[in-house]
N, C-alpha and C positions, 0 to 999 in steps of 0.2 A: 875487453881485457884479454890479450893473451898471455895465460897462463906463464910462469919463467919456464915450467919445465917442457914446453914446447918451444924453444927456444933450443935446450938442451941435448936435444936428440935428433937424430938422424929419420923421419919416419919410412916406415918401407914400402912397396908400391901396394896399392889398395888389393890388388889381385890375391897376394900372400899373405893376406891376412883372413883368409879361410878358415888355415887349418890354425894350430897354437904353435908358433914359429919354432923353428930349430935355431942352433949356436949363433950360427952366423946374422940370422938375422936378429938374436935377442941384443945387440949391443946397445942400440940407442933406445929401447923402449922405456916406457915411462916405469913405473911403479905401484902396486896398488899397497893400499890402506894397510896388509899383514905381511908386507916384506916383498911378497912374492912378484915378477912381473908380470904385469895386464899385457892383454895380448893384441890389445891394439893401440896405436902411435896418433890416431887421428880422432880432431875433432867432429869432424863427418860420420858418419854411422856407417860400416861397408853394407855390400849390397847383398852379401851371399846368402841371408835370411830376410823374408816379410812379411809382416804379419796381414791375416786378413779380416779377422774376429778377435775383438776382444770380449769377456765377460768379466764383468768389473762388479764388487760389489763392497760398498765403504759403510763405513759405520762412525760417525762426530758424536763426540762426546763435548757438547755442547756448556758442561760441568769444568771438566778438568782441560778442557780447550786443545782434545786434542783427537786423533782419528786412528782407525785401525782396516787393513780392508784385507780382501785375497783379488789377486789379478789373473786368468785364466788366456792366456796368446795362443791362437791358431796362426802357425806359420809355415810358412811356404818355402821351401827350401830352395835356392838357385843355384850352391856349389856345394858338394859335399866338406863339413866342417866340423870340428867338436866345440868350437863356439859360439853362442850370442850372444852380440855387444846390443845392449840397449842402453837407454835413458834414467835415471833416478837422483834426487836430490834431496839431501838432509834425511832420508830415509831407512830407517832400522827392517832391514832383510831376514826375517825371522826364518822360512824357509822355501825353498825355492826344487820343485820338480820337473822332471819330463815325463808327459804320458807320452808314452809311444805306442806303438803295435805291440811289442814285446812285454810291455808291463810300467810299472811307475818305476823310474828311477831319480835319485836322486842329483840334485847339480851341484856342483861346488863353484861360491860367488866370492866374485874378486869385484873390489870397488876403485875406482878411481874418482877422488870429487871435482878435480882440475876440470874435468871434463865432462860432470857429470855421468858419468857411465858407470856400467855393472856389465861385468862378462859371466857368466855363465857357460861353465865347462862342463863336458857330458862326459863320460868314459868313452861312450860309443859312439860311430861317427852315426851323426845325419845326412841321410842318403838323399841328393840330388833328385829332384822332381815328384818328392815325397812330402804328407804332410803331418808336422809335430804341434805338438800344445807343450807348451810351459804354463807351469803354476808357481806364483810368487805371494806368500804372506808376508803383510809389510805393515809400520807402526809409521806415524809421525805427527810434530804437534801441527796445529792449525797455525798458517802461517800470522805474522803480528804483521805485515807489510799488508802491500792490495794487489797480490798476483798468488799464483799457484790456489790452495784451496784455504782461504784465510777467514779472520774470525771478523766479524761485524757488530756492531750494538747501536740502540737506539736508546733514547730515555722517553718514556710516556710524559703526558702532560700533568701527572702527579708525580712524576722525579722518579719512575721504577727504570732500571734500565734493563733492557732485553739484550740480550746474545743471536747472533744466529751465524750462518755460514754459507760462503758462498766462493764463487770459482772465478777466477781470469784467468787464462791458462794462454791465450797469446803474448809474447811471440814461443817461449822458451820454459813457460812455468807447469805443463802436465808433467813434468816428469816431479815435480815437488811433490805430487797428489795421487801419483801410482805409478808403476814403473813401465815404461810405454819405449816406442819409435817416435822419439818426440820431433820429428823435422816434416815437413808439413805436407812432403811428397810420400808419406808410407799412410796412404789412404788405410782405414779398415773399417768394418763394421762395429759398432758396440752396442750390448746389454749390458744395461746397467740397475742395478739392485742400491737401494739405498735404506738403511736400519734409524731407526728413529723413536722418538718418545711421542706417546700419543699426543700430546699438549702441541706436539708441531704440524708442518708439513712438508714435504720432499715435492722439489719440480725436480725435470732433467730437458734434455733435448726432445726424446718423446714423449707420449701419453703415457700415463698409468694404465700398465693391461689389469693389474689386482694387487692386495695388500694383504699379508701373511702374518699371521701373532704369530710372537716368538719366546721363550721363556722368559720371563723376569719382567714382563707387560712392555715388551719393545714390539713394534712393528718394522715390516719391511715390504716396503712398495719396488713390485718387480716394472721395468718401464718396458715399449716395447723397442725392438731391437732399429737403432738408423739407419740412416744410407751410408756409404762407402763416404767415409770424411776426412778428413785430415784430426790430429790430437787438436791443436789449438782450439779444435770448436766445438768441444766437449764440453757442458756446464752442466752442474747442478746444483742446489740451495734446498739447507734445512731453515726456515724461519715459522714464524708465527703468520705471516703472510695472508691479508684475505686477496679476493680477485673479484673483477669484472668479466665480464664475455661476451663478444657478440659472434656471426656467423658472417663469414664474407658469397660475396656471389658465384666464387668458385666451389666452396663448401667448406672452407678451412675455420677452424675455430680460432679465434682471434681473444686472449685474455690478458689483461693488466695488475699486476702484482706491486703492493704497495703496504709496510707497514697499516695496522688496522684505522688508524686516527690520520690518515693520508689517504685512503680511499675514496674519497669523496674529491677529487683533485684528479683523478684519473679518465674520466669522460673524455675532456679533450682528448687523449694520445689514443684510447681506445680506437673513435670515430676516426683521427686520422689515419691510423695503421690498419685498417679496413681496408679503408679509402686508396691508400698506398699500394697494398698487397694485392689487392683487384688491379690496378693502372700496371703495377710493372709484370702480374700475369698476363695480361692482353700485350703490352708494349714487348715481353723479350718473347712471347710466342711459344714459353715455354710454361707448365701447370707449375706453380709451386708445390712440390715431391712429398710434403710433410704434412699430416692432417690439422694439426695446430701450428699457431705460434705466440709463443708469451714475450711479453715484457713488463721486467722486475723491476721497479723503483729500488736502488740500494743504497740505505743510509749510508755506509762507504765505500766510496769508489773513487777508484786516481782518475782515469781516463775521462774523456764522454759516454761515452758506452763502447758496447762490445757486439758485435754480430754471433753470436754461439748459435747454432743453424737449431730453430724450432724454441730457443730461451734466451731471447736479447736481453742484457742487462743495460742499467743506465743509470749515472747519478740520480736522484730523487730530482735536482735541476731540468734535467734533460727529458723530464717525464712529467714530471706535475705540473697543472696547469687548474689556474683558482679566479675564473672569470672575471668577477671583482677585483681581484688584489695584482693579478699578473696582467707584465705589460705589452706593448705591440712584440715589440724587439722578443719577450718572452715567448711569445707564440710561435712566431719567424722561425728562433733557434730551438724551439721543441720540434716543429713540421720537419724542421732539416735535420735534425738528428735521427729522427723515425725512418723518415725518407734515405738517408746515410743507409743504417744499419739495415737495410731490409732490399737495399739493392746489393747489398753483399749475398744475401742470401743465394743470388745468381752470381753475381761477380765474387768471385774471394768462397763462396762455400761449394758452389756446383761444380765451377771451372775453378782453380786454383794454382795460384805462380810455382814453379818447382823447385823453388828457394827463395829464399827472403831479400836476395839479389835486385827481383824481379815485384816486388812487395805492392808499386807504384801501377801494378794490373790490379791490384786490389783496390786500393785506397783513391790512388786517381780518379779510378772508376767511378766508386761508391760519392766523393766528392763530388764530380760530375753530373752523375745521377740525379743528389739531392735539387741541382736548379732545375734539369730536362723535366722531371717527375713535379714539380709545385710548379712549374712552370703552365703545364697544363691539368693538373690536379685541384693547388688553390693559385689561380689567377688573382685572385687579391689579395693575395702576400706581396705582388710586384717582387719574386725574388731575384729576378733579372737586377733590378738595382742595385745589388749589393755582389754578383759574380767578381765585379774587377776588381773590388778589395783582395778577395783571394790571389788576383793574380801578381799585385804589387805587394802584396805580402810575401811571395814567393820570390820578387825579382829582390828583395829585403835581401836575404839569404846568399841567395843564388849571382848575386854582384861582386861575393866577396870569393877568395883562391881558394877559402876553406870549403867552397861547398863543393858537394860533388854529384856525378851523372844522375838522373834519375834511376838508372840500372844502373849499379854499381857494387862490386866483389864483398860482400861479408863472408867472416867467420864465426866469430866468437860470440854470444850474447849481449856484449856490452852493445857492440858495432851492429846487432841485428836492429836491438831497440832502436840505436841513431838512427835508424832508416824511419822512423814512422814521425816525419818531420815533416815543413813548409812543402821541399822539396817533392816526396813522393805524393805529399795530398793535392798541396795547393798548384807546384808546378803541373803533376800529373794532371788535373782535370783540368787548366789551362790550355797545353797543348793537344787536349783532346779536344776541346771546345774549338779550335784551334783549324783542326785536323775536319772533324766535323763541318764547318765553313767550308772547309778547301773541297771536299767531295759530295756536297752537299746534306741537310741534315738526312734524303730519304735512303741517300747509298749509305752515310754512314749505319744508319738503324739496319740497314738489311745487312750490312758487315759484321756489326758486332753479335746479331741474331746469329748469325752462322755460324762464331767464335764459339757463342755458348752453348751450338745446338754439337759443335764436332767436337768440343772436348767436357762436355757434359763428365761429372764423375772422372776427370782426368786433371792431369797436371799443365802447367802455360810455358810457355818463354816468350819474351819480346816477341819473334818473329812468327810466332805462330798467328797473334791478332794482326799484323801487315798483312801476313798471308790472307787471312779472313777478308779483308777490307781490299784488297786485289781484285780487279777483275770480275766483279760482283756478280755482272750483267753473262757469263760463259759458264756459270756454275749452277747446276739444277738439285745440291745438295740443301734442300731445303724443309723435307717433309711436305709433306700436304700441298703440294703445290700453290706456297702462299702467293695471296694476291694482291698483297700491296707489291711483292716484287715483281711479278709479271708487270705489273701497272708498269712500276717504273724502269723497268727497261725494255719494253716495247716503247715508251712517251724517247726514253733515250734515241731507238734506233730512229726514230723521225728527226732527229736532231742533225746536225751536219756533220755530225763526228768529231770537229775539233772541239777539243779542250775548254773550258772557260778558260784555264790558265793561258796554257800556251798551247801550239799544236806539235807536231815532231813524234817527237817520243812516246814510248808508250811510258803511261803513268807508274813510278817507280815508287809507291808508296811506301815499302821499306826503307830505299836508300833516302826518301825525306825525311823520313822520321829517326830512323837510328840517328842521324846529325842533330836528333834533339834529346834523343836518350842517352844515348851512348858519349857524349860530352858535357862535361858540368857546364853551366853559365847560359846566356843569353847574346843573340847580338844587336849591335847599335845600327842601326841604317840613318847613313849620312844623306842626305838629300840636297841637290844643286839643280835651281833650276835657271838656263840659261834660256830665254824665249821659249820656243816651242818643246825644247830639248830639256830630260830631266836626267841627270847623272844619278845614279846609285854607287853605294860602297861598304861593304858590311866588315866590322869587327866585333868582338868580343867588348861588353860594356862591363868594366873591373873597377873598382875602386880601388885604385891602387896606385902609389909614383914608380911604379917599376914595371914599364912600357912591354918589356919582354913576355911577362906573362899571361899579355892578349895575343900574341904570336900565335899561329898554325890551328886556327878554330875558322872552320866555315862552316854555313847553313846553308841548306834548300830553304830559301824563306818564302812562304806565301804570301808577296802583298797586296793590300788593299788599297786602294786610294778612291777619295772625291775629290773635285774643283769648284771653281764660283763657277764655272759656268756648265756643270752638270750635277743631276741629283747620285747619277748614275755612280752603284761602287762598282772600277776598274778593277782588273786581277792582273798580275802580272808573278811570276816565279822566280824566285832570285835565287840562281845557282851556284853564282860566281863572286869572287871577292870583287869585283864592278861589273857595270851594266850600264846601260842607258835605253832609257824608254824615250818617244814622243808623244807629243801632246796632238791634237787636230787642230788646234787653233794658242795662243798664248794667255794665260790665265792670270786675277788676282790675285792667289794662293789658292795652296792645295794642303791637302790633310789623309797623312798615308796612315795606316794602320785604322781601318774604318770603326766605330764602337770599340778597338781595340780587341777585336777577335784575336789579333796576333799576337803571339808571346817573343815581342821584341820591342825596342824603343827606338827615338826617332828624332833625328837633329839638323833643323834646316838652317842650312847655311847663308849668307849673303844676305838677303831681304829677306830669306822663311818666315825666321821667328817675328818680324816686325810687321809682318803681313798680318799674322794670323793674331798677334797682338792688337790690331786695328780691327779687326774682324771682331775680335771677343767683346773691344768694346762700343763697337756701333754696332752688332748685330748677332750677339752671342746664340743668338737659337736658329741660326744658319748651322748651328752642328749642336748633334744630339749630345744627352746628357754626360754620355757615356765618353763623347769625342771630347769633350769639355774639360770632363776631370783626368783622363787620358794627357792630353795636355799641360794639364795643372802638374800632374805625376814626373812626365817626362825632363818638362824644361826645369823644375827644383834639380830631380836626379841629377840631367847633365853640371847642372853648375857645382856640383861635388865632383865632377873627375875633373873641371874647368872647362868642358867643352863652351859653356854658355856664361855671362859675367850674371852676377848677381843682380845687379841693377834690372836687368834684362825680363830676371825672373818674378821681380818686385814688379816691374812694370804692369807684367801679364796679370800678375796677383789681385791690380785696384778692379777688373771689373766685377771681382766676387762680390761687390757691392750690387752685384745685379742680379745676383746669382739665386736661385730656389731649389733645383733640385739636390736630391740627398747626395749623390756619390759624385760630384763637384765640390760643394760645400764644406763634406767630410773630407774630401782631399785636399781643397784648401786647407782645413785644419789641419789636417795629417803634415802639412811641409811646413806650414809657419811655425804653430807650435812647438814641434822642437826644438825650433831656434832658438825661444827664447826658455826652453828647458835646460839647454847647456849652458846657458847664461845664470840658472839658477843656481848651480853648481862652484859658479865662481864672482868673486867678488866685481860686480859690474852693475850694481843696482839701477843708475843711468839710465843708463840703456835697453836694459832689461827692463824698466817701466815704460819707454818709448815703446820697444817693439812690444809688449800687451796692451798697451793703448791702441797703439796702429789696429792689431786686430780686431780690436773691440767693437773699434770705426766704421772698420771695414764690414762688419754684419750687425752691425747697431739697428738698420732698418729693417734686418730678418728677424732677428730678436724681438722688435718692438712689435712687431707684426703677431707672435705669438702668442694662441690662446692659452690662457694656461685651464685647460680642459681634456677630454680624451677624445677631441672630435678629430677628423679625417681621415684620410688613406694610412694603411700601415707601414709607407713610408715617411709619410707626410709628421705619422705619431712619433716615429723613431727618430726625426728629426729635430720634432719639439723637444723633447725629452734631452737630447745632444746637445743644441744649443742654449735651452734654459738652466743648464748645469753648468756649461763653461760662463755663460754670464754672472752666476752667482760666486762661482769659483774667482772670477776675477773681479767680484767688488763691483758689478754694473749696477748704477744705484737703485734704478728703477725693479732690476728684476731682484734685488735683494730685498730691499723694504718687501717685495710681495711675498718671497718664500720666507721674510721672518716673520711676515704680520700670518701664513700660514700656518708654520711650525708652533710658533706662540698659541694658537686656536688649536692645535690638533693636541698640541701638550697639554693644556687645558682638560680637554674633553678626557684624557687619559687615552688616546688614540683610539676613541673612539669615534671620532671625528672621520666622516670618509673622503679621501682625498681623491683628487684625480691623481690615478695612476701614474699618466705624462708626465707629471710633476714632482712629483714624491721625490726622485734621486736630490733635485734641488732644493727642495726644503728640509732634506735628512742633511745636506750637506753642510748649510748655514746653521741649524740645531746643533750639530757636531761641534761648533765652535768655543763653546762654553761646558766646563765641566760637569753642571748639571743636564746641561742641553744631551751631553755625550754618555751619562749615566742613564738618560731616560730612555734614549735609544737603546743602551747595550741592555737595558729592562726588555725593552719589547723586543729584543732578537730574541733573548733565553726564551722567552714565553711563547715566543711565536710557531704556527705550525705551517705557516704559507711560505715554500720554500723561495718564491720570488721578491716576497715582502723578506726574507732572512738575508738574500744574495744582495738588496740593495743597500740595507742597514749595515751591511758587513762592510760595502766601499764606502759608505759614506763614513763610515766609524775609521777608516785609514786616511782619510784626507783631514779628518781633523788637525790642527796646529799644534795639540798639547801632548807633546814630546811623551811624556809619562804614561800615559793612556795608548797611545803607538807600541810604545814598547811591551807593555802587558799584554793588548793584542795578540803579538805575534808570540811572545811566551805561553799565552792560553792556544794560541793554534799547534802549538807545538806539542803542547801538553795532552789537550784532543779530549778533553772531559765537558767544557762548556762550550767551546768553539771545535769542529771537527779539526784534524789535522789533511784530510783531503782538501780542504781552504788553505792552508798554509801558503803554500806558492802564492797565490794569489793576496792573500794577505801581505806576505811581506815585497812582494813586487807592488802593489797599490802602496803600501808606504813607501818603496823605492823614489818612488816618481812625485812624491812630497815633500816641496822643500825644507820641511822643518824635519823628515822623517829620513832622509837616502842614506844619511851616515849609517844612526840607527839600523839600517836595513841589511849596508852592508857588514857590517861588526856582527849583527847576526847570523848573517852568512857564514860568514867563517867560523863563528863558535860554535856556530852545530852543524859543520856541513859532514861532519860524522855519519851523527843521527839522521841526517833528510838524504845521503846518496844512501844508505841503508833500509830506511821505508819507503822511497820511491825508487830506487833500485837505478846503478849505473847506466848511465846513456839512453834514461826515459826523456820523452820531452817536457817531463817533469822537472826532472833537475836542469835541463838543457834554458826551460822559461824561464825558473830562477837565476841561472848562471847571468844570461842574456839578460833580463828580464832588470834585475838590480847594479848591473854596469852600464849599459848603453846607450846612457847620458854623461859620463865622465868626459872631460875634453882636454884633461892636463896631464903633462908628463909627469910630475910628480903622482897622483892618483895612479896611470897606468905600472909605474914600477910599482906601485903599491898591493897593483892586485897582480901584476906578475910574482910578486916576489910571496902570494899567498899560494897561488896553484901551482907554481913552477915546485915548491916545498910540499908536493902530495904525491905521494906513490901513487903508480900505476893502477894499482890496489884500489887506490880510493879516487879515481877518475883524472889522474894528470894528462894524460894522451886524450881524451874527450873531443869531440871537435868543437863542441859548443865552448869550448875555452878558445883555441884556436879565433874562435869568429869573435869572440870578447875584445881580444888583443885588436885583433883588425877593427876593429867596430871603431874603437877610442882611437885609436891609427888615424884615423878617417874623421873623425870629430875633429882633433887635432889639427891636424891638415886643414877642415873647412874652418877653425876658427883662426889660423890663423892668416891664410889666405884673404877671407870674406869679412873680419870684424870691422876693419875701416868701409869700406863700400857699405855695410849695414848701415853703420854711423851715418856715415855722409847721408846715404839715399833719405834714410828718416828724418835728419837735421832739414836738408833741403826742401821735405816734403811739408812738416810741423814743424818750424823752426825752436817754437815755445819748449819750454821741460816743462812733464806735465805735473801737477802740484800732488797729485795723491798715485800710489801706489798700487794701480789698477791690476 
């Protein structure tokens, strides 16, 4: 949101804003809170003070909900000024000093809230190269949202509920919580004191050095002082909290904090984040800096977790893990969130981007991370089979004009949170995986080692990690003269010198990558193969009928390619908007973009696609799984912008009847599926039972194949689980009769009945059916304390049929007293995507999109899923004026300019487009293929 009244003014150049301006330059400034004008015009903090120390100490009052603290700043003076603009929000300024050399003097505070800021005027100036302290006594309540320093509660299993408190403070929320340099390049030190009632306890980022009685039987536990950090990664939490602990092989304390009757759910993420914290000390070469580190299970939280350097937090989700009760998929997404949040601790906490521009050095990384680190951590996660999800998630987004660079210009709060999307996670760790390929994995490790080792405790931009990954082999900036890299570049010089890519040039790894940062989108590589001759030609791949706005986009694309008559992956570099490579000999077909290491897609022309269509189905495991669903991905995509006819794409589709592995299968589902989800939306029942039978057909044999047990690989389980739910979902009779003759026996027993896990979403789903079926369920969510057994009954409770039961739902998730409101999004996006539920879903959208941009706060990818999340099945012009004509009627205020709106409009644009293009060619292909109409409503 920006502000009107930066709009309004003229600001003056950053340098003059030292001193408190004269005539001339007071014209356009803004205004503060008691008449008078603030003495600065920008949303940026100037530079001519910074802080290095803070001491900070708060006091929750856990009663009246609300907090009191004093904030003590050592700052460093860079121009001599009589003010300091810092950061504060919703915050009562009781009073506010300077120590100086001279004595204590008083400051007088001017507030501006547009901007969150408080300036602070001295009489006397602050002398240049000189160091001052401010002191600020400050009041505010505990926040009722899930950022800044806000209020939490649980209910025990006898209905008592607890209170406690706890912090998010990225991107924009420390200044809610004390009043600070809230922008994430004014690194400083903090101590921090935290006041409390015996009956509780205080974590922070460090250890507890001691604990001081206070009058009135209050405590205050002094922590000891951090490293040199950014605000954002400041946390602390009053609760009741018990823990775990173990001791890692470096020496760092490693504990798990979790509500008291949730402790026994903590083992697993313990042992993992050991596990974790040993792999990426050895792997970045660097000690982790802090003698502990905690992770908090927190009954509410919006996000997945939070990296706070030395006290990760995390949904109670994201953390608990209940042997019996929780499932493959469960484990998977617990290991990757640890793994997440604990490579921040080097990426994003040691080295840190030097504005939220650049965010996509964090989060990409940490993304990244989670596959390299379980990859050789827990090998039997297989979490390699689920990486290309993230990256077609990404091309989701990234296809449409609204998205934008991975580095790209913020200001204002709303536009910081937009950053923490598809885009900076899922793109980011793509074309690092990407990137990684192209220089191999052992330069890359020794690149990004060097990243962390040179700006350790410092600030990033884009080009500083190019720089790092440069030249690897000429640089002896290493410490300790490591020996993985002498290895590898002495094994280098025995090499011939050229390139795997290409030879010529020396390797310009900046100017490749900026063409993938520094412009929004992706490109299409057209492929033509004439005999031995292979033409290339790249464009920008847009979803879009206005040809213009793939114009003037080139990549350095690294490709991959195999043939039928080599195993061998080819390299070649694509510089240019065309090229042509040759072949040695003339081939059956070929398949570029290898495993899909690359973050581009791929469109064979003339015989291509009818090649690799015959290939799929006489010999699908001539290309790995990865190549398969890669594949499956591209040729749907093209046939939305028309590159490819539908037919085409159908064709390729029939050999998923042959199909096993996970990220194939899930792809297939991922493209047919929604076909016939836009079909649900509109009246076409026909049809829409054809194309669900087709699919039915089409993995009938993988289905029937199914144990329903919790035996095999933890993809193999993830799979089970996937397809034993869409078969019940769509009336498959065989696997219905099993999850009713199940559910019926576990109702019975009173759920005491122990299920395989694998199974369970599918037999909560069929139970959901019937109103007692659905009341027995919502029995055992209230009761229940296994938060994986709570996550599943909460979807299977939205896919229910019975309209009235949906709708209470989401007014209990809203409400937040038996169902949290942290589920909400999820809630009502799971009924979105329910044909008896989407109206419903979106009428509540709009009656409380008040209330929900308000507690998940403007341009989270909170409100952004909901946006997306309960539109992006519409396919009719009438609907889309419907929802334009909702957001287009919302102030600025309340998120009109959003981008996740923006991509709404397009999304249905593109629906639109594909039905009415491809509705006949569906018909035909499936009449031609099952001439019959099928008798029941699959």
């Amino acid at each position: 949101m920006l502000p009107l009244l930066l709009v309004l003014f003229v600001p003056f150049p950053p340098s003059s804003g030292a001193q408190i301006p004269n005539q001339d330059q007071t014209k356009g400034l803004p205004i503060a809170t008691n008449g008078q004008l603030f003495p600065w015009g920008h949303m940026r903090l100037p530079k001519t003070v910074s802080p290095f120390h803070y001491d900070l100490t708060i006091h929750p009052n856990l009663t009246t909900l609300d907090f009191t603290g004093v904030v003590r700043v050592e700052l460093d003076v860079h121009e001599d000024t009589k003010t300091v603009i810092l950061h504060a929000k919703q915050m009562h300024i009781s009073k506010a000093v300077l120590l100086a050399p001279e004595g204590v003097r008083p400051l007088k505070v001017l507030e501006y809230p547009p901007f969150h800021q408080l300036a602070l005027l001295s009489e006397s100036v602050l002398t240049k190269g000189r160091k001052y302290e401010v002191q600020l006594e400050f009041a505010a309540n505990l926040s009722d949202s899930y950022h800044g320093f806000y209020k939490s509660s649980y209910r025990t299993s006898t209905g008592e509920v607890r209170v406690m408190a706890s912090t998010q403070f990225e991107a924009t929320f420390a200044r809610g919580a004390f009043p600070c340099f809230d922008e994430p390049a004014f690194k400083a030190n903090f101590t921090i004191r935290m006041i409390r009632e015996p009956r509780h306890i205080a974590i922070s980022n460090m250890p507890k050095v001691k604990t001081v009685e206070l009058p009135g039987g209050l405590l205050e536990d002094h922590f000891d002082t951090t490293v040199k950090m950014s605000t954002y990664l400041v946390a602390y939490i009053v609760s009741d909290f018990l823990s775990v602990s173990k001791t890692t092989q470096h020496g760092v304390k490693i504990s798990v904090y979790a509500v008291p009757e949730k402790i026994d759910q903590t083992a697993y993420a313990l042992d993992a984040a050991v596990k974790l914290l040993d792999f990426y000390d050895d792997y970045f070469d660097i000690p982790y800096p802090l003698p502990k580190q905690d992770l908090a299970a927190i009954p509410d939280f919006q996000s997945g977790a939070m990296e706070n350097w030395g006290l990760t937090t995390y949904r109670e989700t994201g953390l608990l893990f209940d042997p019996s009760k929780s499932s493959a998929s469960d484990k998977l997404g617990i290991t990757k969130v640890i793994a997440h949040e604990l490579a921040h601790q080097w990426f994003g906490n040691l080295v840190t981007m030097e504005w939220w521009n650049d965010l996509w050095l964090n989060e990409g990384f940490a993304k990244f991370m989670e596959f390299i680190s379980l990859d050789i951590t827990y090998p039997e996660l297989h979490v390699d089979d689920f990486f290309l999800g993230k990256c077609f998630e990404a091309m989701e987004v990234d296809s449409l004009s609204s998205s934008h660079p991975v580095s790209t210009p913020v200001e204002n709060p709303t536009q910081i949170q937009e950053m923490f999307d598809d885009v900076s996670y899922d793109k980011g760790a793509c074309i690092l995986n990407m990137l990684r390929d192209f220089l191999s994995p052992e330069a890359f490790e020794i690149g990004i080692i060097r990243y962390l080792k040179r700006y350790s405790y410092q600030n990033t931009v884009n080009s500083h990690l190019w720089e790092s990954l440069t030249d690897i082999c000429s640089s002896d900036d290493f410490g300790e003269g490591r020996k993985k890299h002498a290895e590898f570049c002495s094994k280098r010089k025995l090499q011939s010198g050229a390139s795997k890519w290409y030879s010529g040039d020396e390797l310009d790894v900046r100017a490749i990558m900026d063409s993938w940062t520094l412009q929004e989108g992706f490109p299409l590589v057209t492929v033509e193969v004439r005999g031995r001759e292979v033409r290339l030609s790249q464009e920008r791949f847009l979803r879009t009928d206005d040809p213009s706005l793939t114009e003037g986009f080139l990549w350095q694309i690294p490709l991959t390619y195999m043939t039928s008559t080599s195993n061998t992956i080819h390299r070649f570099l694509l510089k240019t908007k065309t090229d042509v490579l040759y072949l040695p000999e003339e081939v059956d077909w070929l398949k570029f973009n290898v495993k899909m290491s690359g973050y581009y897609m791929v469109h064979y022309v003339g015989d291509g696609w009818n090649s690799i269509i015959r290939l799929l189905q006489h010999n699908h495991t001539a290309l790995s799984g990865n190549d398969r669903a890669s594949l499956i991905h591209n040729v749907f995509q093209l046939v939305s912008v028309g590159k490819v006819r539908l037919d085409t794409a159908l064709e390729l589709s029939l050999y998923l009847s042959k199909e096993t592995e996970i990220m194939a299968v899930t792809q297939g589902f991922g493209e047919l599926v929604p076909l016939y989800k836009l079909m649900e939306k509109r009246d076409m029942a026909v049809l829409e039972s054809q194309m669900k039978g087709y699919i039915v057909d089409l993995f009938r044999g993988l289905i029937d194949r199914q144990e329903w047990t919790d035996s095999g690989s933890v993809s193999e389980r993830v799979l089970r689980s996937y397809l034993l739910l869409f078969a019940c979902v769509r009336n498959y009779a065989p696997s219905l009769t099993k999850a009713t003759k199940l559910f019926n026996q576990w109702k019975d027993s009173d759920g005491t009945m122990s299920l395989p896990v694998d199974v369970t979403m599918a037999v909560f789903v069929v139970g959901a059916r019937t109103p007692e079926g659905w009341d027995f369920l919502f029995e055992k969510y209230r009761s229940s304390l296994q938060m994986s057994v709570k996550s599943r009954l909460k979807v299977a409770m939205t896919v229910s049929p019975l309209q009235d039961k949906l709708k209470w739902m989401m007014e209990q998730s809203l409400h937040g007293e038996v169902m949290k409101t942290q589920d909400l999004p999820d809630v009502v996006v799971s009924v979105s995507k329910n044909p008896r539920g989407y109206k419903l879903a979106w009428d509540f959208l709009r009656a409380n999109w008040h209330t929900m941009i308000k507690k998940f706060d403007l341009g989270s990818s909170t409100v952004s899923y909901l946006v997306t999340g309960v539109t992006n099945q519409y396919s009719t012009r009438e609907m889309l004026h419907e929802i334009r004509g909702f957001f287009d009627s919302l102030t600025e205020e309340a998120g009109s300019k959003m981008r996740c709106i923006q991509q709404t409009y397009e999304t249905i644009e593109d629906n639109i487009r594909w039905m009415d293009t491809n509705l006949p060619l569906l018909q035909a292909w499936l009449n031609k293929r099952n001439p019959r109409t099928p008798h029941e409503d699959l």
